[in-house]
N, C-alpha and C positions, 0 to 999 in steps of 0.2 A: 333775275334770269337763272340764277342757280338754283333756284329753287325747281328747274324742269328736270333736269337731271333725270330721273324715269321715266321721260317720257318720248316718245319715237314719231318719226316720220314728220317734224314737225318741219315748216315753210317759214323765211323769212321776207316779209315786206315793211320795213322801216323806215324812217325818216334818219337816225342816226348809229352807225355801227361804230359796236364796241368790243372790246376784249374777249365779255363773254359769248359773245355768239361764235367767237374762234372756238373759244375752250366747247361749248355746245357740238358744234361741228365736229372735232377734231375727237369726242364719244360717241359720235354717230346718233346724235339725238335730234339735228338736223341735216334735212336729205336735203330738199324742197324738189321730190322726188314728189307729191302728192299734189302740188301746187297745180290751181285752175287757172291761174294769169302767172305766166314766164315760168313753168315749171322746170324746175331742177338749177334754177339763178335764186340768187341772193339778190333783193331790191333794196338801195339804199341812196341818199343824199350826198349824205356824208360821213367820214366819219373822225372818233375822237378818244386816242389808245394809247398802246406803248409800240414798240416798236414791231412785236411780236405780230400785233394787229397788221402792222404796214406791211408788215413783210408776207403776211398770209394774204392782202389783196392784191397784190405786187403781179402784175400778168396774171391776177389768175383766174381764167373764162365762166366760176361757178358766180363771181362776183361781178354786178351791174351799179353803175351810177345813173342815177336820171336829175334832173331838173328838181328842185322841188316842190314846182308847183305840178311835179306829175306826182312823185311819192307821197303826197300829200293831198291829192285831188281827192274824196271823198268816193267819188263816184270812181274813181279807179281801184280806189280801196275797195271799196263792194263786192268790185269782179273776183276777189279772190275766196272761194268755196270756206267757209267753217272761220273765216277771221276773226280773229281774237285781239282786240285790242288792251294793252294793259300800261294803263298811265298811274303817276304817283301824282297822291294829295297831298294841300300839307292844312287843311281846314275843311270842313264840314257842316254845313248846319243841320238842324231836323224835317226841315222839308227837301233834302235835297240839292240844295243849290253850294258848290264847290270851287274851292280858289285854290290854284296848282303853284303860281307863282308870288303868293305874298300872302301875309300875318297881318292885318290892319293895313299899316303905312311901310311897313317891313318890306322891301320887295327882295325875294331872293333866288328870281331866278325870273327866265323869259315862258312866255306860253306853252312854246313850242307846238307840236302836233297833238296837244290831247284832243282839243277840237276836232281837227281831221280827224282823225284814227277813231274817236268816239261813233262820228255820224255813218264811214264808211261802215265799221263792224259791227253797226246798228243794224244797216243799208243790207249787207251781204247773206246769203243765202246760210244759213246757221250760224249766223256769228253772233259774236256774244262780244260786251264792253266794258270791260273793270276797272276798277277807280280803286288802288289801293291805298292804304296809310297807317301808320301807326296807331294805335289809339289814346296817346297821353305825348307831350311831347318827351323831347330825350330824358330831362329832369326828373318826368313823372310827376310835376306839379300841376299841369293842365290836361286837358282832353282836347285832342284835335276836333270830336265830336263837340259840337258847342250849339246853344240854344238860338243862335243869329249870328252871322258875319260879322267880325270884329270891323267896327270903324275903320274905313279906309280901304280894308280888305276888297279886292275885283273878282267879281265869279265869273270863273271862266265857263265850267260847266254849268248850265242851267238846271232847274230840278226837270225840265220837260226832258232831257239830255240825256241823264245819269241813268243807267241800267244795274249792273253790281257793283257793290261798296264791299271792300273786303280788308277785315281789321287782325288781330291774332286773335281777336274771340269769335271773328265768324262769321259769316256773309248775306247782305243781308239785299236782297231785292227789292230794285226799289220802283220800276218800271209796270207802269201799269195802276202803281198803287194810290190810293187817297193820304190827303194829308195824315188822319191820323195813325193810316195804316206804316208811313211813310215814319213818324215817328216811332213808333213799336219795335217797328226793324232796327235801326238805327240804335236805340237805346240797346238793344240786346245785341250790336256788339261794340259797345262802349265799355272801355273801363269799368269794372264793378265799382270802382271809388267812386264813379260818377254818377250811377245812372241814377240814383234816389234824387240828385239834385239836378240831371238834365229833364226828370218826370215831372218836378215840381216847374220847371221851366215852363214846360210846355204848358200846365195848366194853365200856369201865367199868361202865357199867348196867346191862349183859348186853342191851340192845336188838337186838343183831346177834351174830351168830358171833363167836367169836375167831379169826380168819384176818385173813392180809397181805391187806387190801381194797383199792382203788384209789382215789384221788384224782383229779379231772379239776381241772383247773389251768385259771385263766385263765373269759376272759368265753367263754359257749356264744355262738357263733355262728348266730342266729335267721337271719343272712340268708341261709345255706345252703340253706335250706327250699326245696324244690320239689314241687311235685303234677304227676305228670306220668299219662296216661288212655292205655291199652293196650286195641284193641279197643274193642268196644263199654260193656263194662262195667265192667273195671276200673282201679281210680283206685289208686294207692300215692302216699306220699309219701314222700319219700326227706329224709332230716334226719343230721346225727350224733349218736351215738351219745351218753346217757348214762350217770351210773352206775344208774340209777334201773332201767336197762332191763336189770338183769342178768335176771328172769328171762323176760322173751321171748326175751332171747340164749339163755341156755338152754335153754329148748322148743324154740328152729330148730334148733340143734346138736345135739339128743338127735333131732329129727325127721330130720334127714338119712339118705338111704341108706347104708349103710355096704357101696357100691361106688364106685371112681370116677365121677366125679370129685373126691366128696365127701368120702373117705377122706382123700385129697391135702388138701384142706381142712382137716381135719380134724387129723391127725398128722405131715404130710412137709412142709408148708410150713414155709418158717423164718420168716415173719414171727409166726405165734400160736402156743405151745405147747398141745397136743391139749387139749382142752374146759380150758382155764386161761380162762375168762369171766373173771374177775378180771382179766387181763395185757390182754383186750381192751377193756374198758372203761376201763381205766388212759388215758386221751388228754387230748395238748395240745391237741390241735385248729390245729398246726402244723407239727412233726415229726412225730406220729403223727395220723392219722385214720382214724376207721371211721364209715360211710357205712352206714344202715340204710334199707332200702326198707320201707313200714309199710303194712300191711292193714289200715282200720280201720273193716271193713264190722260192722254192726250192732254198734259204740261199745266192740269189742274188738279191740286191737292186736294182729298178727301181724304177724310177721319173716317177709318173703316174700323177703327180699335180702341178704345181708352181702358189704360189700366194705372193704378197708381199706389204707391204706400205711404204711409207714417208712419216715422221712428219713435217711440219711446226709449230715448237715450240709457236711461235709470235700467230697462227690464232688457233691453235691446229687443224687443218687439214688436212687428211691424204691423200696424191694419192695413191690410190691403184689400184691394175690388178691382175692376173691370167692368166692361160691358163691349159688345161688338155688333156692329148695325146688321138687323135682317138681313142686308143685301150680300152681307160676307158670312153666314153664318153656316155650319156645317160642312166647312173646309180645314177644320185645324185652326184655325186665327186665335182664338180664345185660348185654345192649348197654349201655342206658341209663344204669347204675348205673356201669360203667368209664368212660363218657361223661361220667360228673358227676364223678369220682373223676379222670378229668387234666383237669377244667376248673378245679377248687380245687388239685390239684396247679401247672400251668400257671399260674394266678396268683399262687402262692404262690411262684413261682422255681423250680423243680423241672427237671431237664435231662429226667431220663431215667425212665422206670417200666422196672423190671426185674421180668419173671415168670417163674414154672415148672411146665411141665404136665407131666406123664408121657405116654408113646406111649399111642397108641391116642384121645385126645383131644384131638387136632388139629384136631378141629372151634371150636375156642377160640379159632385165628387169625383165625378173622373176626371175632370181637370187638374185637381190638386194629386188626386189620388197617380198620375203617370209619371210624376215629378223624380220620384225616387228619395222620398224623404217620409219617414216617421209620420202618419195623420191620425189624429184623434179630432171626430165628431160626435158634440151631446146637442140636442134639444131642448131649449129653455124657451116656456112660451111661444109653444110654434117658431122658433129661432131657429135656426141650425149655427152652431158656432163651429167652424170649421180650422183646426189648429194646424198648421205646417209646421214639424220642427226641422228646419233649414241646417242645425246640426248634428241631426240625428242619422244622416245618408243611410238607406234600404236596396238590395237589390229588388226587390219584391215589397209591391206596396203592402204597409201593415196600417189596419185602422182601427185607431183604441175606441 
């Protein structure tokens, strides 16, 4: 709950009050000034604190007790506008299916309301249903994500159930989706230690293809995230690349024209081999990065951008490309996306971006050429090798 601290106007309907919703209160981060059922009341069971707690509900008319078979009623939950449900895990499998109170035979704790509170915030007019947990236990020697329910283990939440799973590495949606889209998620935000050996899993189970899959290594970098607004009405956001997103990779790459410049994209670049989605979502998110510009008008994702580099450690030199679907094209996108793509380069140490267009799309120099960075372009073999020195900074583009 400390973790809302920045955020305002929020409502409380709970099954159990605690400390923190005083300390919440008491920073004006909850009004339940906004609330659609009993606005401007605190809804609660019961609750279980220190004194501080007792002596702030002590007479005082912002706070309600009900029944708990009202605070708890599903369908009373619903009535409250934008409901957020947010329960703790302490296990996981890869399809989905979740136990709140026990480890195997381990039981350590009672149900309580994830149940309720999951169905009502499903039920309710924008509400949303999170299932948090750590992702390794305390020790660090296991993964709460795990490839099946430990023996004994009781799932409270069912995979038909569960909507967001949310780990320190990062959230992963799981509502709506196919099993083996259901495992992608999941693995990427599991433990790096883990996921090479929750993927092998899932082969095992048959949850996924037998094919060489990709591992992303390392923490996903959230603070790459930009939203950046083209024109009047549209917004992309531009993030890296999971593995989760194999298949919008694949719908932008089957959607591509199969003329230049796309073709090049597609088969003649040396940084990706022709539709290997696997080798692209393969990223450290250091030596390799792929930079995804994201459509996500009416609550479905589309690939409106792909750009990405390779490091050469030894020279610090990056190959990089791009591409961007007809449908976004001649807005800036292309700009934008190589604009973001040497500015994590560029922090990262990086000297040089090394590209290659074929003739006739030359029009792609102004792209590199707005950057504000040192460009030299020769022609070898109808090639065009396109060099960015990323440490060379220019007020005024120079091209060698």
């Amino acid at each position: 709950l400390y973790a809302l601290v920045d955020k305002k106007h929020l409502g409380v309907h709970t099954d159990m009050l605690t400390d923190a919703y005083v300390d919440l209160i008491e920073r004006g981060v909850i009004t339940n000034e906004e609330k659609t059922l009993h606005p401007g009341k605190v809804i609660a069971s019961f609750c279980i604190g220190t004194k501080k707690l007792f002596s702030f509900i002590h007479n005082n008319p912002m706070v309600e007790f009900h029944p708990i078979d009202y605070t708890n009623n599903y369908r009373i939950i619903a009535r409250n506008h934008k409901m957020t449900s947010i329960n703790s895990a302490l296990e996981i499998d890869l399809t989905g299916q979740i136990c709140v109170d026990s480890v195997g035979y381990q039981i350590y704790s009672g149900v309580g309301g994830a149940i309720d509170f999951t169905r009502g915030s499903r039920r309710a007019d924008g509400g949303k249903a999170i299932m948090v947990l750590k992702s390794t236990t305390d020790d660090g020697e296991k993964s709460r994500i795990v490839p099946a329910i430990t023996e004994g283990g009781g799932v409270v939440t069912t995979r038909a159930g569960v909507q967001y799973v949310v780990t320190e590495y990062g959230v992963a949606h799981l509502a709506g989706k196919s099993l083996r889209e259901r495992v992608l998620e999941l693995v990427d935000i599991a433990h790096p230690d883990f996921r090479e050996d929750l993927m092998r899993s899932a082969y095992r189970l048959n949850l996924i293809r037998r094919e060489v899959f990709p591992v992303a290594f390392g923490r996903y970098p959230e603070e790459l995230k930009v939203k950046q607004i083209f024109g009047d009405e549209l917004e992309l956001m531009f993030r890296p690349v999971k593995i989760s997103d194999e298949t919008i990779v694949r719908n932008f790459l089957a959607s591509l024209p199969r003329i230049e410049p796309y073709v090049r994209f597609l088969s003649l670049m040396k940084v990706y081999p022709r539709y290997n989605v696997q080798e692209i979502l393969s990223v450290d998110y250091r030596t390799k990065m792929v930079l995804l510009g994201i459509d996500n008008k009416g609550g479905y994702e589309r690939v409106a951008a792909m750009g990405g580099y390779v490091l050469d450690e030894e020279s610090m030199v990056a190959e990089v490309d791009f591409a961007v679907h007809p449908d976004y094209g001649r807005r800036g996108v292309g700009s934008f996306l190589v604009q973001r793509l040497a500015e994590i380069a560029h922090d990262a140490g990086v000297r040089q971006f090394v590209a290659y267009v074929t003739r006739g799309q030359e029009g792609v120099f102004g792209v590199f050429g707005g950057l504000g960075y040192f460009l030299e372009i020769s022609l070898v073999d109808n090639l065009y090798e396109i060099r960015l020195h990323l440490d060379k900074p220019v007020e005024v583009c120079i091209i060698g």
